[in-house]
VONULO-35825 format. One line per 10 residues: number of its first residue (from 1); their letters; for each residue x, y, z of C-alpha. Coordinates in steps of 0.2 Angstrom, whole numbers. Example, Ala and Ser with C-alpha at 12.3 -4.5 7.8 and 13.67 -1.06 7.14 Angstrom:
REM VONULO-35825
1> AS> 62/-22/39; 68/-5/36
***
This chain:
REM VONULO-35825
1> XXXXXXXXXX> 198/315/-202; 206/310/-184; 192/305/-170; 206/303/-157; 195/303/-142; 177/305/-136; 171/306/-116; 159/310/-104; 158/325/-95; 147/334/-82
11> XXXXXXXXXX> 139/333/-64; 129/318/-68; 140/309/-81; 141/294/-70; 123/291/-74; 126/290/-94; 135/274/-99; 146/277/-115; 154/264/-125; 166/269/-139
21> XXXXXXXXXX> 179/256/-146; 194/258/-158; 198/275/-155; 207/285/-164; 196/283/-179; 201/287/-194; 189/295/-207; 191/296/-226; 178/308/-234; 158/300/-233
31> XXXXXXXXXX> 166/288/-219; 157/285/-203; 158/276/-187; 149/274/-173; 147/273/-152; 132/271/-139; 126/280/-124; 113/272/-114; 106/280/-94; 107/272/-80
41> XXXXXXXXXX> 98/284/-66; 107/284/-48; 96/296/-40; 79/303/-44; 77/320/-55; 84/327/-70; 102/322/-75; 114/329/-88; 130/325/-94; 136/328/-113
51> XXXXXXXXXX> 150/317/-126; 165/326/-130; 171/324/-147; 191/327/-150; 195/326/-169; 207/333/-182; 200/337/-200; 205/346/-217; 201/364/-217; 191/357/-233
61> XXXXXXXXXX> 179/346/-223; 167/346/-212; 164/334/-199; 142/330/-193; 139/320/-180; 122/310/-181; 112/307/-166; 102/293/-169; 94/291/-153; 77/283/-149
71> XXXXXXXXXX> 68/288/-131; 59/276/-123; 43/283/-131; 52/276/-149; 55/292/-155; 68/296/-167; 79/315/-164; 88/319/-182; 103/332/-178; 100/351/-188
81> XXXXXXXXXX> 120/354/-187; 133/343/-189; 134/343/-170; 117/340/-163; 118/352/-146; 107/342/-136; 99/326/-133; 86/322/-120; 89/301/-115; 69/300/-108
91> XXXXXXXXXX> 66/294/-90; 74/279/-82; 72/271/-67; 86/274/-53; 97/260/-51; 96/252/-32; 91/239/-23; 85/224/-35; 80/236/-50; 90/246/-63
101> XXXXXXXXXX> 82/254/-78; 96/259/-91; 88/270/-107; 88/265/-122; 104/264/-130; 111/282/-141; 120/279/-158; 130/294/-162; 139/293/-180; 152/304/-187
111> XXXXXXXXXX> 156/309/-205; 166/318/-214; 161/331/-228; 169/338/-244; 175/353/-237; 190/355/-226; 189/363/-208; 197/363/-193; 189/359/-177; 196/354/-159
121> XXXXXXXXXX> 183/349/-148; 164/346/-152; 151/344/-137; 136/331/-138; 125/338/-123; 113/323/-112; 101/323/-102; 87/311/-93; 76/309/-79; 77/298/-63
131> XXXXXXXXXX> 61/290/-56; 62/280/-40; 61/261/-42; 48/249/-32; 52/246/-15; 60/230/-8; 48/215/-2; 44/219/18; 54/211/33; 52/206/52
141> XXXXXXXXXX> 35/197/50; 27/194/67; 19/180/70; 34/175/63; 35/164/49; 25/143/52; 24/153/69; 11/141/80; -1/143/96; -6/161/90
151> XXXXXXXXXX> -18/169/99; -34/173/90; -32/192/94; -15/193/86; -13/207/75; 1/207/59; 13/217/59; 31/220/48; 44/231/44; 48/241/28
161> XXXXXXXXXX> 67/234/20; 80/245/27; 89/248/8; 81/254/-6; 65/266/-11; 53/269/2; 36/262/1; 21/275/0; 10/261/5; 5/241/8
171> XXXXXXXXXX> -8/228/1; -10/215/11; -16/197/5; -21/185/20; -33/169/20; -33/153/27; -29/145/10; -12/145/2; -8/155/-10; -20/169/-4
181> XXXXXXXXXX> -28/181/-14; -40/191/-6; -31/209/-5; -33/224/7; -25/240/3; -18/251/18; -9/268/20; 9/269/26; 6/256/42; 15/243/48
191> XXXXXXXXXX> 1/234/56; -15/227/53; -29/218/63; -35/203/52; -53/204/43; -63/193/49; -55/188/63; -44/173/68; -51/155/71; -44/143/84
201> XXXXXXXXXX> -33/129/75; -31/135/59; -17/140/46; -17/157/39; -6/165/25; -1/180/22; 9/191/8; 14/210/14; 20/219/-5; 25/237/-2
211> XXXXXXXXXX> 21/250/-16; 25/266/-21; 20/277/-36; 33/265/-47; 23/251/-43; 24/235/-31; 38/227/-24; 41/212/-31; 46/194/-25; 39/197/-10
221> XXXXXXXXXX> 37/180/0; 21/171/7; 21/169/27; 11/155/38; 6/154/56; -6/142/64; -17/150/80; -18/143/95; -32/127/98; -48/133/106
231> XXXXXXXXXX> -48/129/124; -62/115/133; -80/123/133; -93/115/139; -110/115/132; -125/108/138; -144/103/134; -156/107/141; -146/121/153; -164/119/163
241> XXXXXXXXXX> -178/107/166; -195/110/174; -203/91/175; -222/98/178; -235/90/191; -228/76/199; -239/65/211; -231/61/229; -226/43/228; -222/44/212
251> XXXXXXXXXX> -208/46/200; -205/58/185; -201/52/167; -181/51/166; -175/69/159; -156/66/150; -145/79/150; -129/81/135; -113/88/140; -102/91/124
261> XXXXXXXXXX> -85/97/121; -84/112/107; -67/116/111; -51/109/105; -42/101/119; -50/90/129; -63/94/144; -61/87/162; -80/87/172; -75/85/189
271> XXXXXXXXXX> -90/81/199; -110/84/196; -118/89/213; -136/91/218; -139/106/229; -154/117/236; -168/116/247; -177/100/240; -162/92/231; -167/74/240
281> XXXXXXXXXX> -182/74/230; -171/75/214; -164/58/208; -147/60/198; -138/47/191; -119/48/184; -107/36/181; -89/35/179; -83/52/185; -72/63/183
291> XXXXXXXXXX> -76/63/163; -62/68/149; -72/74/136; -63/75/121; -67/87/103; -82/86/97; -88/70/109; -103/71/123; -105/62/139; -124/59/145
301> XXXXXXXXXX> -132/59/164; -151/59/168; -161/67/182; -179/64/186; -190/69/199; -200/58/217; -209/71/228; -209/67/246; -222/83/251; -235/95/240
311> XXXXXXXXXX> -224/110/236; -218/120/222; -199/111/223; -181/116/216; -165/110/214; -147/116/206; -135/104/198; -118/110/200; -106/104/186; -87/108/192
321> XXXXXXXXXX> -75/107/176; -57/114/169; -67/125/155; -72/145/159; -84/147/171; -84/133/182; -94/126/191; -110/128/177; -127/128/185; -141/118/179
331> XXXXXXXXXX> -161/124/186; -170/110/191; -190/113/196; -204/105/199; -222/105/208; -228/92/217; -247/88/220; -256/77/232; -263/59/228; -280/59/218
341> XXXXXXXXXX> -296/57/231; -310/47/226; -328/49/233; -346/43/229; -363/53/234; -373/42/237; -363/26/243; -380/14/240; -398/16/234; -415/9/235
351> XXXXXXXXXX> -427/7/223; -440/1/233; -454/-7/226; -456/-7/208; -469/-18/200; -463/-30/188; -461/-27/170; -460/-7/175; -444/2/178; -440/15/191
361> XXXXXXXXXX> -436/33/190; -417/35/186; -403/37/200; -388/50/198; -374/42/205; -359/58/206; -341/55/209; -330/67/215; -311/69/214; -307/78/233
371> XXXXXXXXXX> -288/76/230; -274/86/222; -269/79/207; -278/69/193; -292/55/197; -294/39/183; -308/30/183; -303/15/173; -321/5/174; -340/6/181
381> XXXXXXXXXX> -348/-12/178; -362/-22/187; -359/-37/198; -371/-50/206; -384/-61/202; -399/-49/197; -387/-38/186; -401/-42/170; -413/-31/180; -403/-15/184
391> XXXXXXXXXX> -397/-2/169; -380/7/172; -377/20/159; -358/24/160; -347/25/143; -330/32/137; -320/25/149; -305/30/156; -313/45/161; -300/57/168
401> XXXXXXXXXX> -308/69/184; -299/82/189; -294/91/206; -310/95/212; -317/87/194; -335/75/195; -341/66/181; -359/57/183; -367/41/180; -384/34/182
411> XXXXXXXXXX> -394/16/187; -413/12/185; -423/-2/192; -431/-14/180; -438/-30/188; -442/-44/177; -448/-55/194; -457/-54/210; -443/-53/225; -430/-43/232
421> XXXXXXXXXX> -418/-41/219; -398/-32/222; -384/-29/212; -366/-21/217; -359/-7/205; -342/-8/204; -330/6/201; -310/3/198; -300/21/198; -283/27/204
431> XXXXXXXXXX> -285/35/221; -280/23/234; -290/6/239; -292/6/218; -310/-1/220; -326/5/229; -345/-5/225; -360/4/226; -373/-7/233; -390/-7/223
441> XXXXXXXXXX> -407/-15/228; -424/-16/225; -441/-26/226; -452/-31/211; -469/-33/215; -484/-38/205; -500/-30/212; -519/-37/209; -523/-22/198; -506/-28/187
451> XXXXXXXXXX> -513/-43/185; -531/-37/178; -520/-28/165; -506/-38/162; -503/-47/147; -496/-65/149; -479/-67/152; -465/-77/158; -458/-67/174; -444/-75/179
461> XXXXXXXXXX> -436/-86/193; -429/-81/210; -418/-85/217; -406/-84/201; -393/-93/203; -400/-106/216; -397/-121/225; -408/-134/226; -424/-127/221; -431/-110/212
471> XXXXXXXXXX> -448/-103/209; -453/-98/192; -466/-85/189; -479/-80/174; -495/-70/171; -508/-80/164; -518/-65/156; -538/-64/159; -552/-49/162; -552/-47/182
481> XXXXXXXXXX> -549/-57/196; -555/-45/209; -575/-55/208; -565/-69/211; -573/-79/197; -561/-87/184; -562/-84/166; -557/-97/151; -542/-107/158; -526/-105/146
491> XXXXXXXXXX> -514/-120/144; -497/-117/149; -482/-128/146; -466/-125/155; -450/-136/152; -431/-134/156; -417/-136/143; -398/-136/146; -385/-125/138; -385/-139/125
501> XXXXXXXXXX> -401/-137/121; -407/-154/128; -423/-154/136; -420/-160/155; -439/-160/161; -455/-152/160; -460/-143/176; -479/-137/171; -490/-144/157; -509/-138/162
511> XXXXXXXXXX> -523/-127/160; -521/-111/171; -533/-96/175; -531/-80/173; -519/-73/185; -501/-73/192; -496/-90/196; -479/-99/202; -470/-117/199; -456/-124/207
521> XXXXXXXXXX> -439/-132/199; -432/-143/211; -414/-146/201; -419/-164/195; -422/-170/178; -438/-178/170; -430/-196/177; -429/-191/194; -409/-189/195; -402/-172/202
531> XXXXXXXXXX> -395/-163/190; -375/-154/190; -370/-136/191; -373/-126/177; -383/-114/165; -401/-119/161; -415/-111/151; -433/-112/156; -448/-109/144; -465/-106/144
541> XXXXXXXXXX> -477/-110/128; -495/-106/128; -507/-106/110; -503/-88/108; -483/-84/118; -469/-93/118; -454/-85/131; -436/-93/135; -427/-85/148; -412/-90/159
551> XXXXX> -404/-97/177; -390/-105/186; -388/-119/198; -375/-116/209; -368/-131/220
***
């Protein structure tokens, strides 16, 4: 048998790739040979196109032609006839763009039979299926590509490639790390509005891959911009300050106030001014303006706060700068209260006569704060020579009266010698003229009938301190006096040490009756020579009481 030719034929033949070499074949009986077919899909849809086969045989033979052809599924189609009629090449993708999917290759093999036959022409029939291929990777990126100074409310937009299969839809990967891979999937759009949105001074990167029911584009590239810096802002703390009571005359704590930069270029303060009603009463203090404030850094100014007048007071700062909203307003408040007011009720007192040994009823002594802010009283003390015989009851100090506050304290008189005795009580506070002395008196007094009862006892001196001379008194103790007649004498030594304990003289050493009695010092010692300034102790020593008590020469 004679192959002498074989071809394509049919509408869509250009779509089958056939490749035959060696024609004309000639084939003895039981010969074979062989060519392939493969599909190479231009447009979408089913495509046929069959082999022509021209041969010359004996009328003795028969000629079968074999069609070993595997789909793409693997599938192998054996021919019933020595011509198979048909053959179905499976699905290929269509050929374009950057993508051709050819079939799997067709063997088709002829033989030759025993017999002898006669046959011109033979037809192999072909068919297959186009499918589209992926699109081509997006174009026209905007921002375009290592674009810079994007604004923030930029959205992405592209175009689909202008050859090739049309996309059904996109996926979208964006982040600011490179390469990114956090994917949105969107419908047929060209645009999207970035999730979550953009940040000043950063690099994003995005990849646009167009799909369709194929698949995804491939290749597609990775795109960069970089947005715009943030412009200056200005922050600052506190935004508002209320510095509380302030007394007139004086000044506030210092109050500091942070301005900072959160933007990306630098920020310019202008000028800090004080306005309002009572802005003289408001101390500012800047330095060095205008400011450049660069990212991230601060610049710090203080404020505080000297009334002039009583008053709820206010002031605005006003801070002009290159940022949004300028000028920025910063509240300043205040209240001003007067000056604390001290007062006494009462000023003095009397005791009056109080005999010795006893002590009086107790005096209220109440101050008042009559001013408008806070009174201190920082101590209440006793001052004077007879401060032994007078008890002042006042603790706890500071106390803290106030507006319209009182706190109380209390003296009693407790004479341990005949004679008019007085004391100052002294008060430091913080109202004006700080101190103020409360002047105290009052007699001792020893009556007949106190001497009937009494007990003896070493009184005292007066004066205390003294110059030259002081009297000492003591109770020499006995039934009555009042019949005149003196009972059993007592014998009562009196002698004067100083602070060394040295005895210096002796100013009494007899038998006394019954009955208050007195002795004079004069300030000398027992050799007759004046004695120096200084602190003595005088005591008195009888069988049955021994008393020490103290005095001072003053010179």
């Amino acid at each position: 048998m004679v192959i002498n030719f074989i071809e394509k034929d049919g509408e869509n033949q250009d779509a089958f790739d056939l490749n035959v070499t060696g024609l004309p074949w000639t084939l003895s009986g039981g010969g074979s040979n062989s060519f392939t077919v493969s599909f190479t899909p231009i447009t979408t849809g089913i495509q046929t196109a069959s082999i022509v086969i021209n041969s010359v045989a004996p009328s003795s033979d028969w000629l079968s032609v074999a069609a070993e052809l595997a789909s793409v599924q693997n599938n192998v189609t054996q021919p019933s006839s020595p011509f198979s009629p048909t053959h179905d090449s499976g699905v290929g993708g269509v050929g374009g763009g950057n993508v051709t999917q050819p079939s799997s290759s067709r063997k088709v093999a002829a033989e030759l039979g025993p017999a002898v036959q006669y046959r011109a022409t033979h037809d192999v029939s072909l068919q297959g299926t186009g499918i589209p291929p992926v699109p081509n990777p997006a174009i026209n990126p905007i921002p375009e590509e290592n674009a810079t100074d994007v604004a923030i409310s930029q959205n992405l937009t592209w175009s689909s490639a202008q050859t090739g299969s049309t996309p059904t839809g996109y996926k979208i990967y964006f982040e600011a790390t490179n390469p990114p891979t956090t994917m949105h999937t969107l419908g047929d759009v060209n645009t999207w509005t970035p999730t979550p949105a953009l940040q000043h001074n950063t690099t994003y990167f995005w990849r646009v891959v167009p799909f369709n029911a194929t698949g995804d584009a491939l290749d597609c590239p990775i795109w960069s911009f970089t947005t715009a810096p943030s412009p200056p802002n200005l922050d600052i703390n506190p935004v508002s300050h209320h510095f509380g009571e302030i007394v007139i005359g004086q000044t506030s704590a210092t109050q500091t106030l942070t301005v900072t930069n959160t933007g990306d270029l630098p920020l310019i303060v202008d000028s800090i001014e004080k306005e309002g009603s009572n802005d003289d009463e408001f101390n500012l203090d800047t330095i060095g303006l205008p400011w450049t404030i660069e990212t991230g850094t601060v610049r710090d100014f203080t404020v505080s706060f000297s009334p002039i007048s009583v008053g709820n007071k206010q002031a605005v700062l006003s801070i002009t700068h290159n940022a949004s909203e300028s000028p920025f307003a910063v509240s300043l408040t205040a209240v001003a209260i007067g000056l604390p007011e001290f007062s006494i009720n009462p000023t003095s007192h009397n005791f009056g006569a109080i005999s010795v040994g006893e002590t009086s009823a107790t005096q209220n002594f109440t101050i008042r704060n009559t001013g408008g802010s806070t009174l201190t009283i920082n101590s209440i003390s006793k001052d004077g020579i007879n401060i032994d015989e007078f008890n002042l009851s006042a603790s706890g100090f500071p106390w803290t009266i106030v507006a319209n506050g009182n706190r109380i304290f209390s003296v009693s008189f407790e004479p341990s010698s005949e004679g008019t005795k007085e004391v100052n009580i002294k008060i430091t506070h913080s109202a004006p003229d700080t101190l103020f002395l409360v002047d105290l008196k009052g007699d001792g007094t020893v009556s007949e009938s106190d001497i009937v009862a009494a007990k003896t006892e070493l009184l005292g001196n007066y004066p205390n301190p003294f110059n030259p001379s002081t009297s000492i008194s003591f109770i020499v103790s006995g039934s009555s006096m009042r019949s005149g007649v003196s009972q059993e004498g007592t014998h009562v030594r009196i002698e004067i040490y100083d602070i060394k304990g040295a005895k210096v003289t002796t100013v009494t050493d007899g038998v006394f009756s019954a009955g208050l009695h007195t002795v004079e010092w004069n300030g000398f010692d027992s050799s007759g020579r004046e004695v120096g300034s200084g602190i003595y102790f005088y005591r008195m020593q009888t069988d049955e009481y021994v008393s020490v008590r103290r005095m001072i020469l003053l010179k």
